[in-house]
C-alpha positions in Angstrom: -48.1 -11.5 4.3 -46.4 -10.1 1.3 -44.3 -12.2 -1.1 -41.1 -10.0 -2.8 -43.4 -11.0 -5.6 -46.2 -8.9 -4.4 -43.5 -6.2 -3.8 -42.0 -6.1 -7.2 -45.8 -6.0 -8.7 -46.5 -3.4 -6.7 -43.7 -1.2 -8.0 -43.9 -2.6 -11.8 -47.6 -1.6 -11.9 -47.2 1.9 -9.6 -48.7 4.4 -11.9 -46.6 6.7 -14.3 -46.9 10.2 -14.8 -44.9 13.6 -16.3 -45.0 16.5 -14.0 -46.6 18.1 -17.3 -50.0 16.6 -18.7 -48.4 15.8 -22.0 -48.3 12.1 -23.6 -45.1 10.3 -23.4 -44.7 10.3 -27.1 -45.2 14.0 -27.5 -43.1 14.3 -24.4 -40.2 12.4 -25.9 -40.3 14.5 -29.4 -40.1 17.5 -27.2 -37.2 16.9 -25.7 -35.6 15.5 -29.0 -36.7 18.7 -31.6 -36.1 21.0 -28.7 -32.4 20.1 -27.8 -31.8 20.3 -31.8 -33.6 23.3 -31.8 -31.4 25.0 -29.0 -28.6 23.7 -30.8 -29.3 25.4 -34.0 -30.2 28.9 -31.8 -26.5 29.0 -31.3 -25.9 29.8 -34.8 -28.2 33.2 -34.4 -27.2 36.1 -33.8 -28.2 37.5 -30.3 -27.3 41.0 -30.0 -26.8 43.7 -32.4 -24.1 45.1 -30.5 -20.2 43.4 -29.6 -20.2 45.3 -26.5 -20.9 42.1 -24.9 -18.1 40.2 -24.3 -17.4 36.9 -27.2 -19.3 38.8 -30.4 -23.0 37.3 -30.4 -23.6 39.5 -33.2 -22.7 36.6 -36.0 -25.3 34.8 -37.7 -23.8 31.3 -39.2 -20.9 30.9 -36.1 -21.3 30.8 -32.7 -19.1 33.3 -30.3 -18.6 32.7 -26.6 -21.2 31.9 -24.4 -23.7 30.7 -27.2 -20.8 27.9 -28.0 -22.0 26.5 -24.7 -25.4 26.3 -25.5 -24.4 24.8 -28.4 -22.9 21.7 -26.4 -25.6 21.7 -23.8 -28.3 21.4 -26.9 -26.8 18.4 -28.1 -26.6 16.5 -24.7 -30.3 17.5 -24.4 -30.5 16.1 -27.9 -28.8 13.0 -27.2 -30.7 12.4 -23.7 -34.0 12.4 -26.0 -32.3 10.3 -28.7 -31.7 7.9 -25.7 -35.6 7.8 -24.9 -35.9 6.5 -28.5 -34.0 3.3 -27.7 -30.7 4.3 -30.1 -28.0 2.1 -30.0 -25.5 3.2 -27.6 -27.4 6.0 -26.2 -29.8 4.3 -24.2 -28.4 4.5 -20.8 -29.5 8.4 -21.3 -32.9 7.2 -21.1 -33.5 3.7 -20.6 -35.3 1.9 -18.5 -37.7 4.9 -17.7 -34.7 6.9 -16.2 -36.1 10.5 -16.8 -33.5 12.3 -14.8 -30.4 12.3 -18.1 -32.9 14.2 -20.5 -34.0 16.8 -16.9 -30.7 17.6 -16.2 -29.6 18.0 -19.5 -32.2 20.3 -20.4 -31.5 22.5 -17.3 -27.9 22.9 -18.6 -29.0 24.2 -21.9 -31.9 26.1 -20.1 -29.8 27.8 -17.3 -26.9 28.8 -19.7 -29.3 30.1 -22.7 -31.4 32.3 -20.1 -28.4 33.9 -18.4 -27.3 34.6 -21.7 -29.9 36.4 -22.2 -30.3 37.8 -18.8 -26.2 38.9 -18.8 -27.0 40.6 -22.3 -30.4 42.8 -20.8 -28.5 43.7 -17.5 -24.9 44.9 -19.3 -26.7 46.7 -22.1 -29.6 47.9 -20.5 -32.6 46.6 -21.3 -34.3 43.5 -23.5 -34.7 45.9 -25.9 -30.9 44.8 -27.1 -31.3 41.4 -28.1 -31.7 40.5 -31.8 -34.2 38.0 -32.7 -32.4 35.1 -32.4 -31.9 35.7 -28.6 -35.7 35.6 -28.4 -35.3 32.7 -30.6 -32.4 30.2 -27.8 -34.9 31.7 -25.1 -38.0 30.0 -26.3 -35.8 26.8 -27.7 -34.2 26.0 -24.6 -37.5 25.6 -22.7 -38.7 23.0 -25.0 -36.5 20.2 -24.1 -37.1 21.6 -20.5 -41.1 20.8 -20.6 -40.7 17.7 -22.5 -38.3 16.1 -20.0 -40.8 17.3 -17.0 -43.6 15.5 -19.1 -42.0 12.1 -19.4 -43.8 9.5 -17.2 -42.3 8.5 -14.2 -42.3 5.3 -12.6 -44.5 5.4 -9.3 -45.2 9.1 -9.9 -49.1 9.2 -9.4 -48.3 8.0 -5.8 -46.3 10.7 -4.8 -47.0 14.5 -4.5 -45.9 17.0 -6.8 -42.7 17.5 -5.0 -41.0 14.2 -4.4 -42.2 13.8 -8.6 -39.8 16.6 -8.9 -37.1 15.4 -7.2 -37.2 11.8 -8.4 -36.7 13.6 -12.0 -33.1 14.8 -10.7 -32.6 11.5 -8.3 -30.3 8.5 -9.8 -32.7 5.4 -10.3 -31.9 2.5 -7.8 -32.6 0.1 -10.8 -29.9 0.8 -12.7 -28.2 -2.6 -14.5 -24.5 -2.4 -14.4 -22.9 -2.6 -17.6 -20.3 -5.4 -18.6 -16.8 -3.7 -19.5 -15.1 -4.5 -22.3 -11.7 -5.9 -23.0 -8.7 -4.5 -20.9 -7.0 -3.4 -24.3 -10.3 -1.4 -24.6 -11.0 -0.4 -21.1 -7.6 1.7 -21.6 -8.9 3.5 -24.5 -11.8 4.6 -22.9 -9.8 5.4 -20.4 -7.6 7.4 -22.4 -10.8 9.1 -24.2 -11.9 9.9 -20.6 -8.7 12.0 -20.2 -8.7 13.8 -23.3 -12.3 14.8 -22.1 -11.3 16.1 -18.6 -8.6 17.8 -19.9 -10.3 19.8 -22.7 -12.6 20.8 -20.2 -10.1 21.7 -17.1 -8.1 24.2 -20.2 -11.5 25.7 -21.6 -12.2 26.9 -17.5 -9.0 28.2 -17.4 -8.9 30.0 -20.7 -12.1 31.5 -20.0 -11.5 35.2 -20.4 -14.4 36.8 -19.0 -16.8 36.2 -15.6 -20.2 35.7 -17.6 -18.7 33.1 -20.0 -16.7 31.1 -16.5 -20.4 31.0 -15.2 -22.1 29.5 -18.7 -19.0 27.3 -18.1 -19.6 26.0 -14.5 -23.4 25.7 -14.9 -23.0 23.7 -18.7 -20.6 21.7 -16.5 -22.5 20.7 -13.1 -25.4 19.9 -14.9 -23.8 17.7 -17.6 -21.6 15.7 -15.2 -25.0 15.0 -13.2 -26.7 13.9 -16.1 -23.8 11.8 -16.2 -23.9 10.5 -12.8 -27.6 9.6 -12.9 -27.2 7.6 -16.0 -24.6 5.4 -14.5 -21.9 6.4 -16.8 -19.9 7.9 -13.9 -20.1 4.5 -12.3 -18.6 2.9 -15.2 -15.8 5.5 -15.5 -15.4 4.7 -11.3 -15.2 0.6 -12.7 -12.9 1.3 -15.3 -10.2 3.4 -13.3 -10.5 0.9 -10.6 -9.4 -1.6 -12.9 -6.8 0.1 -14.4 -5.3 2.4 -11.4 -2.0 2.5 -12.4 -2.9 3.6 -16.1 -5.0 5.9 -15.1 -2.3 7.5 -12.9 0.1 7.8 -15.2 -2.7 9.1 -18.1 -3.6 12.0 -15.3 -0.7 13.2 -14.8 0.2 12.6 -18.8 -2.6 15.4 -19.0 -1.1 17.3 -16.0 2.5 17.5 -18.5 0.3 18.2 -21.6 -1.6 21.4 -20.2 1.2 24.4 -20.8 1.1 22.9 -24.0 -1.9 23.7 -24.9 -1.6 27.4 -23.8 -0.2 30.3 -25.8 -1.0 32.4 -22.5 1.8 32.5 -19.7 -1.2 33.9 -17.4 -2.8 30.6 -17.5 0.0 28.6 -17.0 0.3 30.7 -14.1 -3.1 30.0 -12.7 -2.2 25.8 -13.2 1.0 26.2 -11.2 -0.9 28.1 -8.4 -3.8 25.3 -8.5 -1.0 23.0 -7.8 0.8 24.3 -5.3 -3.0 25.3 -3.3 -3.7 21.7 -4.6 -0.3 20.1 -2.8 -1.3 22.0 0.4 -4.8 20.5 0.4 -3.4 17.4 0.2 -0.9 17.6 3.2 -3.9 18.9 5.2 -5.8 15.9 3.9 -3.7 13.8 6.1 -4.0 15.8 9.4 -7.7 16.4 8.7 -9.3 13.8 6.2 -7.1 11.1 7.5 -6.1 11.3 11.3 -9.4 13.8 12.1 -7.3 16.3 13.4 -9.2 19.7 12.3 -5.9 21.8 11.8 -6.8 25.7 11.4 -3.1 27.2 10.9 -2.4 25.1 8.6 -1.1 27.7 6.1 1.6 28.7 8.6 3.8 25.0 7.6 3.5 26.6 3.7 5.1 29.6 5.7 7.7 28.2 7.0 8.8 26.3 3.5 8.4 29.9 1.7 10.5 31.5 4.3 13.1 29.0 4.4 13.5 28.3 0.7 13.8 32.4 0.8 16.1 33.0 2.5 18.8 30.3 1.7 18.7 30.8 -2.4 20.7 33.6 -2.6 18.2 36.9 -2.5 19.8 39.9 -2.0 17.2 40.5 0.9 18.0 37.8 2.6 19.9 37.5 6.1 21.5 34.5 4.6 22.3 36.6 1.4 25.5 34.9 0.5 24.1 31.1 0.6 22.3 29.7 -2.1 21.2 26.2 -2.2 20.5 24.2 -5.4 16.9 23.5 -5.6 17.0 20.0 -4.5 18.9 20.7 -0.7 16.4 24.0 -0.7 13.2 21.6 -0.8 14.5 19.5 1.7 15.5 22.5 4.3 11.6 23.6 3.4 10.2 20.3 4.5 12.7 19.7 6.9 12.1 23.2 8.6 8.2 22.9 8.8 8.4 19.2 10.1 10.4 20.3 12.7 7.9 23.2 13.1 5.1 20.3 13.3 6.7 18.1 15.9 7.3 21.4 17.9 3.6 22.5 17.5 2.1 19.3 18.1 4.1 17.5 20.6 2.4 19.8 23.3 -0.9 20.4 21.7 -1.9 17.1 20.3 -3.0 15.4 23.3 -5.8 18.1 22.7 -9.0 16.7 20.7 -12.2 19.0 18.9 -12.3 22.9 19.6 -9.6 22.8 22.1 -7.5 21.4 19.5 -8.5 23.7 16.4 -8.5 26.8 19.0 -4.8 26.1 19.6 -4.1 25.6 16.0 -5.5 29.1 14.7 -3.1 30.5 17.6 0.0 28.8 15.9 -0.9 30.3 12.6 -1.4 34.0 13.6 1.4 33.8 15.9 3.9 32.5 12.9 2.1 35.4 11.2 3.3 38.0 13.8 6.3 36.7 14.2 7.5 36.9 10.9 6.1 40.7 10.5 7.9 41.7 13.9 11.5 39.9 12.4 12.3 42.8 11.2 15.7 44.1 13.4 13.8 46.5 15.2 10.6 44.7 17.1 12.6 41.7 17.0 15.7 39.4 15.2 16.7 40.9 12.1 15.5 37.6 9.9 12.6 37.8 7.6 12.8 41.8 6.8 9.5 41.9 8.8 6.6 43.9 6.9 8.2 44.1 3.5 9.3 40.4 3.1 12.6 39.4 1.3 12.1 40.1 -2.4 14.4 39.4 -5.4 14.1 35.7 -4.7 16.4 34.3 -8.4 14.8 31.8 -10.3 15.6 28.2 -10.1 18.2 27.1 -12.5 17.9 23.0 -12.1 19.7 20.7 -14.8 21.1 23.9 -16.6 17.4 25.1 -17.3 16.9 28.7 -16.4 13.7 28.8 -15.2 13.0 32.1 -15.6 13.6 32.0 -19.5 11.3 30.7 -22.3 12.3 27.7 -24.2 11.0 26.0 -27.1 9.8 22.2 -27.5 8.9 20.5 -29.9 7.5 24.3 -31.9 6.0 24.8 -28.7 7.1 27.9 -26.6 7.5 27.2 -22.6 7.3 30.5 -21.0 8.7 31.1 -17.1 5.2 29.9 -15.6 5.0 26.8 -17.5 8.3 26.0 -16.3 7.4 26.3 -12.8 4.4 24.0 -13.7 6.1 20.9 -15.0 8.1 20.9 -11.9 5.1 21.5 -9.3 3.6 18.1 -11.8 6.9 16.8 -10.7 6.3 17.5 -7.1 2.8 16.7 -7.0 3.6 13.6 -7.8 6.2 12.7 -5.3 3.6 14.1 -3.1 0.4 11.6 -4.5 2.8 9.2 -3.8 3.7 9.7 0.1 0.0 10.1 0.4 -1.2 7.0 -0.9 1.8 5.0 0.4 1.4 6.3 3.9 -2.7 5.8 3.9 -2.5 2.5 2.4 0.1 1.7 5.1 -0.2 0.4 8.7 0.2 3.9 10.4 -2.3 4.9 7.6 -4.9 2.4 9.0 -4.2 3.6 12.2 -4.7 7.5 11.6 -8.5 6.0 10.4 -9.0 4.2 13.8 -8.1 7.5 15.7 -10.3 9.3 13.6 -13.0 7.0 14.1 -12.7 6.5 18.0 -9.7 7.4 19.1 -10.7 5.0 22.6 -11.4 2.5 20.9 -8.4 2.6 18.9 -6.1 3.4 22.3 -8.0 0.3 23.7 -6.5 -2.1 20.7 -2.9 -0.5 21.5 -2.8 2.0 18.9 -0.7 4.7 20.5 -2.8 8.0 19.5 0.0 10.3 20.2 2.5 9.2 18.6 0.3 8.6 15.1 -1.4 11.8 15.5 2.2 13.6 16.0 3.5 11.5 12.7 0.4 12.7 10.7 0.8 16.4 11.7 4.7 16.3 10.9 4.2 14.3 7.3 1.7 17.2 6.9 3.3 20.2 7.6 6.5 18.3 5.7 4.2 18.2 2.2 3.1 21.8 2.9 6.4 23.3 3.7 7.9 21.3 0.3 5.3 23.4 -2.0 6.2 26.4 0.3 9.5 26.3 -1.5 8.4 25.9 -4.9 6.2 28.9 -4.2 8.8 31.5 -3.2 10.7 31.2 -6.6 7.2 31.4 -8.3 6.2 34.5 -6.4 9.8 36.3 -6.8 9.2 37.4 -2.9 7.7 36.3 0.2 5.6 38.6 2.3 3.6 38.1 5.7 0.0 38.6 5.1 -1.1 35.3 2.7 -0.5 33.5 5.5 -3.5 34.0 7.5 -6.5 32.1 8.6 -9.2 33.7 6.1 -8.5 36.6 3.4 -10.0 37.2 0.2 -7.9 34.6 -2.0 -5.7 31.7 -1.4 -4.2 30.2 0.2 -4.6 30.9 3.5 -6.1 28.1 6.0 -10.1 28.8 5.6 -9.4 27.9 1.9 -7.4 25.2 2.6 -9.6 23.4 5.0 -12.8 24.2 2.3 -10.7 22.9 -0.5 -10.4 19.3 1.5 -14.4 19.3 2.7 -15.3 20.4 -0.9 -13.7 18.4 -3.1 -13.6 14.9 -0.3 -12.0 14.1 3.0 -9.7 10.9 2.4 -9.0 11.2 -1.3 -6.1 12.2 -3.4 -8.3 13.5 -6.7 -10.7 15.6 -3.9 -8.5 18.2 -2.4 -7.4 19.0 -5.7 -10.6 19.3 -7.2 -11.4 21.4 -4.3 -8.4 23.7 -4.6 -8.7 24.1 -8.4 -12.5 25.4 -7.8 -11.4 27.4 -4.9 -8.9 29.4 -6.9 -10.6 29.5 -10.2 -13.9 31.1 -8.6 -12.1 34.2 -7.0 -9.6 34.5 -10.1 -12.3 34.3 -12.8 -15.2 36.2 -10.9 -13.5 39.6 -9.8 -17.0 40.7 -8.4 -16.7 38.0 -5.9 -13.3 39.4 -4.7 -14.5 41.0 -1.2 -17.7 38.3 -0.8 -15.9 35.4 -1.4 -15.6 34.0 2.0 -19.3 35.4 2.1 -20.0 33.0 -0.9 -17.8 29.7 0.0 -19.5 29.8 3.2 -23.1 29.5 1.5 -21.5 26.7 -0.9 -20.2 25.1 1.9 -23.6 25.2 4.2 -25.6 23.8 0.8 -22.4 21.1 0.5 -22.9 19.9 3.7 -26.9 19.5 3.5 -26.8 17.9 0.2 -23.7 16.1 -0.2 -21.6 15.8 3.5 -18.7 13.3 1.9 -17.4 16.0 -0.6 -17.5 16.5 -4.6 -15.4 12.9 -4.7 -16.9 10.5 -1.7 -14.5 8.8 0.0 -16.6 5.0 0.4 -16.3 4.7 4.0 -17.3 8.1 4.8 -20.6 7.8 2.4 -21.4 5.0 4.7 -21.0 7.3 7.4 -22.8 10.0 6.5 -25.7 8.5 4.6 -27.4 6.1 7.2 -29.4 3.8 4.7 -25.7 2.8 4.0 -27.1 3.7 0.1 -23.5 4.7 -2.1 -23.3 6.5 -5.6 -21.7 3.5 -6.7 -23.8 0.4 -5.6 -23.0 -3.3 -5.7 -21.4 -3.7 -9.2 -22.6 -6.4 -10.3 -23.7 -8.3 -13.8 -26.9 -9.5 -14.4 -26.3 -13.3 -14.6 -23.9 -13.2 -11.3 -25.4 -14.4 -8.3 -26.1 -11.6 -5.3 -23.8 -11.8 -2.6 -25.8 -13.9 0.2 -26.1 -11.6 3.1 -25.7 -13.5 7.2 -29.6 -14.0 8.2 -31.0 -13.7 5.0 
């Protein structure tokens, strides 16, 4: 019989091994001299030419996509400085845990080749990089081969293949690490937020397609470096432990991002994220929460648009001699797409799956027709069919013109930013009817349904009614960012408001926003929106295959990583059937393991 002594011999004395036949010492130095060495390519010049776009042609200062090999080369640096055992840097490479200093080195690999790729393909040939290009090219495959050459635990048992994968896998041995004092916990904290939102503005500012791709691939690789040294799971502790600070510190960073632009056009892309973002959210609760797979979706933004449109004070409008203040014109929004919800779903909810989702896409292209036959002649004169009602005025709310610039503080607020701080405003009103109502007894009932909804019928849950509540509260959030919309617009117009089209939002974004970023969290649908907008906004080639390409992230999603970007904890258990979570048992090393029935 084997003892768990055997068992933890067994897998102390498994044989180590590098994918690479190099020893572990030389192995180690690679990845060391070759993350400084990729850092110091970014101060070459790359190109002789500043036809490609961020001027590599400078020798002594980076320029654009080389200042992102430049970051990726120190995080390769500071994985193999982890290896050596440094103070503070050794969960990047203690305890044998290979897959910091692999990932790492992929970042500053993938970014430095399709540099140099980018550079051949817009310039025509190879023959137009300088010699520095040669040199990143050569410098970023060092730390690459070194990290591949580190021994890995249990290696020589295992083929070539599951080697390779256990070099980008997140060790099961990790040791949680003790956190510090609360006054400190809410520095780091604060540190963490500074991060995030240096990052979230350099996406944003990114001014060309090349440089937004460096970004994204610098990015993924560095926050799953991240992950598999644990470090995510201590950020995870810390904001567990401090939720309320961290809520107010996220959307501190929310207010402090027009700040930080001189740019109205990016201020205009943030209040767009946020409305896509307060959609997703609504349709987290029909879909993430109550399991109700919604496809018109879009149709309850719609209705808010519409409403808000034509009730403050456009011209265009039927209605053009009522305006509402801003306030009474939210609540008609969300008070005319709630009603449109109970209307909708009161007949069709007793529906489950297809028949259910079927149903749904019909609602959506018929509010779609309808509004583009309201045109006095095909049917009521109301929504000035095809053409829309323009001219909508801009919001004038506590004697501040929206539609004017205004200084604070030496910094200039231009209309776009305006319209930000007050979708902040609204997003947060809308965090918090989301987490109220999911932490709340209909919440826990919307889970049940979407669990079994027999089961849950059986313990006197009626379905009906909580399924009806969920798809009114929905619609109610999506028609409320509907009216913040049609003032950001200037118009409303039919065709957004569609199942699938080339940008967002229509309801095929919507619906990928929530899978992609996490069913059943607040932070996941707008992670999901803010990608899903970003991607077609910064990568114009990808304007006509972007459904094309969403649906090949989304296939590739759902094989590696079914719970979404941000895992919701009871749907990891759901979905990965060892029950194994990306953030195990916290637990310090001299506290007793919780004692399991039958053990």
């Amino acid at each position: 019989m084997t003892t768990m002594t055997d068992t933890t011999m067994n897998k102390t004395d498994a044989p180590t091994r590098g994918l690479l036949p190099l020893p572990a010492a030389a192995a180690r130095a690679l990845v060391l001299a070759g993350g400084i060495a990729t850092t110091a390519s970014a101060f070459l010049a790359w190109t002789w030419t500043a036809e490609f776009p961020g001027d590599l042609t400078i020798t002594g200062y980076p320029g654009g996509l080389q200042w992102l090999t430049f970051v990726a080369g120190i995080l390769a640096a500071l994985t193999g400085l982890g290896h050596y055992g440094v103070p503070g840097l050794r969960a990047l490479g203690a305890n044998g845990n290979n897959a910091p200093a692999a990932l790492a080195a992929l970042g500053a690999f993938g970014t430095t080749w399709f540099t140099v790729i980018a550079i051949a393909a817009k310039l025509g040939g190879l023959a137009n990089l300088e010699p520095g290009g040669w040199i990143a090219a050569v410098a970023s495959l060092l730390p690459l081969l070194g990290a591949f050459a580190l021994p890995q635990q249990g290696a020589g048992t295992q083929s070539a293949k599951d080697t390779f994968r256990s070099y980008l896998a997140k060790p099961d041995h990790l040791t949680p690490v003790a956190l510090p004092s609360p006054w400190i916990q809410r520095v780091l904290v604060t540190a963490v937020t500074i991060v995030g939102l240096t990052v979230f503005t350099y996406g944003i500012d990114t001014e060309y397609g090349e440089l937004f791709i460096g970004f994204l691939i610098v990015t993924v690789f560095a926050i799953w470096a991240l992950h598999t040294a644990g470090l995510l799971d201590v950020v995870s502790r810390l904001t567990a432990k401090n939720r309320a600070f961290t809520l107010a510190m996220g959307f501190a960073a929310a207010i402090a991002f027009p700040f930080t632009q001189t740019d109205d056009h990016y201020a205009n892309i943030g209040v767009n994220i946020l409305i896509f973002g307060t959609v997703a959210l609504g349709l987290n609760i029909v879909v993430g929460l109550a399991g109700l797979l919604d496809l018109g979706y879009v149709a309850f933004l719609g209705v808010g648009a519409y409403t808000a449109a034509l009730v403050s004070g456009s011209e265009f409008s039927t209605f053009s001699g009522v305006q509402f203040p801003f306030w009474a014109a939210a609540l008609t929004g969300a008070a005319a797409s709630l009603v449109f919800g109970v209307l909708i779903g009161a007949p069709t909810l007793r529906l489950r799956g297809d028949y259910l989702a079927i149903v749904t896409l019909g609602f959506g292209e018929i509010f779609r027709i309808a509004v583009n036959n309201m045109d006095g002649d095909s049917g009521p004169d109301l929504t000035n069919g095809p053409n829309g009602i323009p001219s909508i005025p801009d919001l004038n709310l506590l004697g501040i013109d929206f539609g004017q610039s205004h200084d604070i503080a030496g910094f200039t607020l231009g209309r776009f930013a305006n319209y930000y701080l007050l979708m902040v405003l609204v997003m947060a009103i809308v965090v918090l009817v989301y987490t109220r109502a999911a932490d709340s007894r209909i919440g826990r009932s919307w889970v049940a349904i979407r669990e079994d909804e027999t089961a849950a019928t059986a313990m006197g849950i009626n379905g009906f009614r909580v399924k009806l509540v969920a798809f009114a509260l929905g619609a109610a959030l999506a028609g409320l960012a509907g009216t913040v919309s049609a003032h950001v617009t200037y118009s409303v117009v039919p065709n957004p408001y569609q199942f699938a089209g080339s940008t967002p939002p229509n309801s095929a974004f919507l619906l990928a926003a929530v899978v992609l970023g996490g069913m059943g969290t607040v932070a996941g649908p707008l992670l999901g929106a803010a990608l899903l907008y970003l991607l077609p906004e910064k990568l114009v080639f990808l304007q006509d295959k972007s459904l094309l390409a969403f649906g090949v992230a989304l296939v590739l999603l759902m094989r590696f990583r079914p719970e979404g970007i941000i895992a919701n904890r009871r749907r990891q258990l759901e979905f990965h059937e060892t029950g194994q979570l990306d953030v195990p048992e916290q637990r310090l090393p001299d506290e007793p393991a919780t004692t399991k029935a039958g053990a």
